[in-house]
Backbone bond lengths (Angstrom), bond angles and torsions (degrees), N, CA, C in turn:
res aa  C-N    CA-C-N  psi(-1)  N-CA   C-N-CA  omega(-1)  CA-C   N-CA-C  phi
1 X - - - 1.454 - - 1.518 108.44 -
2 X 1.199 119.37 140.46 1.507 132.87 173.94 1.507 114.41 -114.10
3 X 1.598 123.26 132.25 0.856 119.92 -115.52 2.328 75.48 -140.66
4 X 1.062 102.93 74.59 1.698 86.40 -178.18 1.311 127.93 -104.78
5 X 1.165 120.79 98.20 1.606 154.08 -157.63 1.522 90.74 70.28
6 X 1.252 116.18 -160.67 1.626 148.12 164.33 1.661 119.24 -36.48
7 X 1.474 113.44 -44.37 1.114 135.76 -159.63 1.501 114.58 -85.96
8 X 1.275 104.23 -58.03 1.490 123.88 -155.48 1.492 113.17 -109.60
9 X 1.372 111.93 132.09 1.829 122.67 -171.49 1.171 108.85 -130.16
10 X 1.600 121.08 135.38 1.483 113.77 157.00 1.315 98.94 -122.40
11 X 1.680 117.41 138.77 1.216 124.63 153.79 1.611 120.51 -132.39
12 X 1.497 103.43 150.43 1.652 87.63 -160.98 1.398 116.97 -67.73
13 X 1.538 109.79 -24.65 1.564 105.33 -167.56 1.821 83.56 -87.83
14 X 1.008 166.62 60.45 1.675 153.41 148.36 1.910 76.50 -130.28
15 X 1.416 87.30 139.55 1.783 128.60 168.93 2.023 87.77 19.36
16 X 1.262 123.39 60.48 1.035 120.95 160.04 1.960 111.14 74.21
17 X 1.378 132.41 4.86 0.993 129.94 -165.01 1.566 114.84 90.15
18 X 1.397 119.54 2.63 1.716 116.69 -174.37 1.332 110.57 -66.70
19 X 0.969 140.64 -174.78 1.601 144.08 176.37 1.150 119.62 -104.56
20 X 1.374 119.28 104.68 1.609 121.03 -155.62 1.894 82.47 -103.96
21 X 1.352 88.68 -164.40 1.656 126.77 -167.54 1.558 96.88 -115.14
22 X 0.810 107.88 93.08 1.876 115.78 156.51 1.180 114.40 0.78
23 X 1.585 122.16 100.29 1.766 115.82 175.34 1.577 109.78 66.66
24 X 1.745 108.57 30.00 1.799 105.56 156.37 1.455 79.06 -155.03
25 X 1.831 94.31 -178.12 1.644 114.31 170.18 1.474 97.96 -117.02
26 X 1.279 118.84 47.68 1.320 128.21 173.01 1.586 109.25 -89.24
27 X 1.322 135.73 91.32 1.345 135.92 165.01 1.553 131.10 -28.20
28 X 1.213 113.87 141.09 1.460 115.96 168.01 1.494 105.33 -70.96
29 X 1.576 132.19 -51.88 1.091 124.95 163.62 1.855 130.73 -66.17
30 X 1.247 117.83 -0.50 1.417 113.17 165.71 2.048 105.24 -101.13
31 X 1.587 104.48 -17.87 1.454 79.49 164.54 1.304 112.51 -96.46
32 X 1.465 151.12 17.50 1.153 141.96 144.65 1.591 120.84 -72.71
33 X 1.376 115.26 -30.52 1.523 102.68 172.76 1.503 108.85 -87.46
34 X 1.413 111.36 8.70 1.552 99.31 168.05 1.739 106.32 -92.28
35 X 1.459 90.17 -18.92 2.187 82.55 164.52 1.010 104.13 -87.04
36 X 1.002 139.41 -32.57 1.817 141.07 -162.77 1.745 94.75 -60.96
37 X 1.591 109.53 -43.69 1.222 107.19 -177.44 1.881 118.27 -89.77
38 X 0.716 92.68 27.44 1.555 93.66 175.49 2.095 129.52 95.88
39 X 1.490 87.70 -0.51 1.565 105.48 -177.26 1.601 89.26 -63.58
40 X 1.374 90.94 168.60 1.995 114.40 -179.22 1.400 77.46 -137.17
41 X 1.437 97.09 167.16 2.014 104.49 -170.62 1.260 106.52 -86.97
42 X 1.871 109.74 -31.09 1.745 91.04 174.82 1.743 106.88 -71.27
43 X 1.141 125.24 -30.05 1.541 120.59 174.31 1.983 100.86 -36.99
44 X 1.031 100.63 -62.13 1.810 126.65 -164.82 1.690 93.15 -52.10
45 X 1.287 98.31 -41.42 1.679 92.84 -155.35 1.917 99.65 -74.47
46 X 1.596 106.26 -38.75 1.448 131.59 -166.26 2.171 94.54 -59.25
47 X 1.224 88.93 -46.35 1.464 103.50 168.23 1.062 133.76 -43.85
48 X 0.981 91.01 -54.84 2.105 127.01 -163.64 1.712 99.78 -121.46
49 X 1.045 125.48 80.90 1.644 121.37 172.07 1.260 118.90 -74.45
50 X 1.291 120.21 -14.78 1.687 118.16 163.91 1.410 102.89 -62.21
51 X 1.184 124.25 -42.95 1.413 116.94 -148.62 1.893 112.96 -99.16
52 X 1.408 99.12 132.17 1.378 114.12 -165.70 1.919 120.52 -69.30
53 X 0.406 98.96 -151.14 2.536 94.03 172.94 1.800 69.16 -119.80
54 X 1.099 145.71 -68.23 1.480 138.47 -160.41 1.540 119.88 -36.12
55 X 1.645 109.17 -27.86 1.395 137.82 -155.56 1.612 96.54 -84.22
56 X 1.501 114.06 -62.08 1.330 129.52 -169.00 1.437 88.09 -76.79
57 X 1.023 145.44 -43.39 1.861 123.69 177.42 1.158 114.25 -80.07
58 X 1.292 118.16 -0.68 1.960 116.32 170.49 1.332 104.82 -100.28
59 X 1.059 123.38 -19.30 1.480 124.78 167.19 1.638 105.87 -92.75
60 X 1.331 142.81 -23.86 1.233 122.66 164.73 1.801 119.30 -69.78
61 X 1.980 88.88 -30.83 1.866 82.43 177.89 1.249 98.98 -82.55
62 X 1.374 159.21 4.67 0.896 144.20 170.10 1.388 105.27 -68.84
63 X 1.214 121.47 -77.31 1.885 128.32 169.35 1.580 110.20 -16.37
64 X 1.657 97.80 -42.02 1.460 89.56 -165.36 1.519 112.48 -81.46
65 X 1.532 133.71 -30.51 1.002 133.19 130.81 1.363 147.58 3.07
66 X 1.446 114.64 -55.64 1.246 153.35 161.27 1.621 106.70 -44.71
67 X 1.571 88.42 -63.45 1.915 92.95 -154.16 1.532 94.02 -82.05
68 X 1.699 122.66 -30.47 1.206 114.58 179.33 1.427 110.04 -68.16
69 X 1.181 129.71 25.17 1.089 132.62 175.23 1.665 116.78 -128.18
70 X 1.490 111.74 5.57 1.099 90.06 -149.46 2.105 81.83 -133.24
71 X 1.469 107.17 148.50 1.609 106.70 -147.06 2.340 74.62 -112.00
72 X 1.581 71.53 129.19 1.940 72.36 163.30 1.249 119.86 -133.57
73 X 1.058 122.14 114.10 1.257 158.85 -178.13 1.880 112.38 -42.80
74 X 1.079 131.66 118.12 1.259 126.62 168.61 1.860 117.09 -102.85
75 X 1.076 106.83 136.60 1.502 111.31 161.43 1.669 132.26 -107.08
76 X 0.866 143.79 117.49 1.705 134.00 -148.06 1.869 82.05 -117.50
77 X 1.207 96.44 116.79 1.737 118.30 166.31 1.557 104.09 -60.29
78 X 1.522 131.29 141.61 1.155 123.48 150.20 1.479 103.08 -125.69
């Protein structure tokens, strides 16, 4: 199990190894497409009563983490 800050867990046998929310099977990637889709965090939270305003910003720095890590490559067509 990986353990990233306070908030955030991956283990392989829970939802395949994805990165849940500490004490739910609430995804780091299902609470971003609930912002992607137009949720606000108290909407999310009103939704989701397990989940804290701390929850939805440990799962956004988590993402952000990710991509700051992650090198993207361009190809230019001729």
């Amino acid at each position: 199990m990986r353990n990233n800050g306070k908030r955030i867990n991956t283990k392989l046998g829970i939802l395949g190894g994805k990165p849940i929310i500490k004490g739910t099977r609430i995804t780091v990637p299902f609470i971003l497409n609930l912002i992607r889709h137009g949720m606000t965090v108290d909407q999310i939270i009103d939704e989701y009563p397990r989940l804290e305003k701390e929850d939805i910003f440990a799962a956004l720095g988590y993402a952000e983490g990710i991509l700051e890590k992650e090198d993207i490559l361009f190809f230019q067509n001729k």
